[in-house]
N, C-alpha and C positions, 0 to 999 in steps of 0.2 A: 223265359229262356228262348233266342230265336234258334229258328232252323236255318241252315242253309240258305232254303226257298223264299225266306225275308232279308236275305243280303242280297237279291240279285238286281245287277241294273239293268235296265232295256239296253241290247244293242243296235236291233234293226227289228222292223215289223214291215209285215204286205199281208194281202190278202189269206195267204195259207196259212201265215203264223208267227211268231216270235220267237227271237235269238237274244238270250239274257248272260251275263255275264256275274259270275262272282269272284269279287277279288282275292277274300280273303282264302278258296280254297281253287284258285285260279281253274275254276271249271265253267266250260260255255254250257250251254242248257236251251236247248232245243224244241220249244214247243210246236209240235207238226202230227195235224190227224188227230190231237184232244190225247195227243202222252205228249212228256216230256221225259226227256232224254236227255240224260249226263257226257257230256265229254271232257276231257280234256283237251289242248289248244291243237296237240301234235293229232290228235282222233278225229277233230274238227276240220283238219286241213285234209285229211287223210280220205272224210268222206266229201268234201268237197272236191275234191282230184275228181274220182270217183264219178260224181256227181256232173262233174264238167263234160269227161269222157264219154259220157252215152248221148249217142245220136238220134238226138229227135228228128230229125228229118227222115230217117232212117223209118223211126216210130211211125211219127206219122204219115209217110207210106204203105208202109206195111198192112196188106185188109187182110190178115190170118187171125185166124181165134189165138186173142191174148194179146195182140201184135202191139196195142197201146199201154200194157203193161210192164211197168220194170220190177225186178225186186234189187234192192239197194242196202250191201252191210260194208264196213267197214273196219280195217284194222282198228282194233282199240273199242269197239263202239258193241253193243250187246244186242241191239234192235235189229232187226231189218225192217227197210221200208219198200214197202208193197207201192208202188203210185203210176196212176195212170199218168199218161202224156199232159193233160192239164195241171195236175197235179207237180209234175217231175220240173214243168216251166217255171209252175213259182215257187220250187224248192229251189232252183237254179238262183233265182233271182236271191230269195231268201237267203242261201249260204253266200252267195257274193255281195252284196248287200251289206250284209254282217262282217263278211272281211272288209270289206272297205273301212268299215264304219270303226271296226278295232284297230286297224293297220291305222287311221286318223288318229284315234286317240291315243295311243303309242309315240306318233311323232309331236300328237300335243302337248303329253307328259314329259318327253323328253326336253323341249322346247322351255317349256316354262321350269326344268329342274337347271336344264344348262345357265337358264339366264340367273336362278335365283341362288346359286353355285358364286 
């Protein structure tokens, strides 16, 4: 019997972590920091808003005790993510990454269904 966790396809990978996809119960799946994390697509976009919004230049600025720390939740989403300023860049990267890479496959799919239509 699989789980879940054996349906899922790579979406995007970097240094911090992987962005997996399942179709059949259309949830993205987060691996960042050694958890993975459930979203759905509307949760995913919710924490990438989110995610875009915070000013690292800002951060990195900032010399106060914590000043390179964000905490990071989002509508939909159950975790919060704790991440330094290193950290928060290749989550950045990582959720954009990942949309890109689904937002392609999307116009893929549609592509090859219009023509085979």
């Amino acid at each position: 019997m699989s789980t879940e966790l054996d349906l899922l396809n790579e979406v995007y990978r970097n240094e911090v972590g992987v962005v997996y996809q399942c179709d059949e119960t259309s949830t993205i799946w987060i691996d960042f920091q050694g958890k993975m994390t459930p979203l759905k697509y509307f949760s995913f976009l919710a924490l990438k808003r989110k995610v875009d919004h915070i000013d690292v230049v800002s951060m990195f600025n900032d010399t106060g005790k914590g000043g390179d720390l964000e905490i990071i939740n989002a509508r939909g989403c159950e975790r919060c993510f704790v991440v330094t300023l290193k950290e928060l860049i290749g989550l950045k990267d990582l959720l954009e990454g990942s949309r890109v890479m689904l937002d392609l496959n999307s116009i893929i799919h549609e592509r090859l269904f219009n023509v085979l239509i």
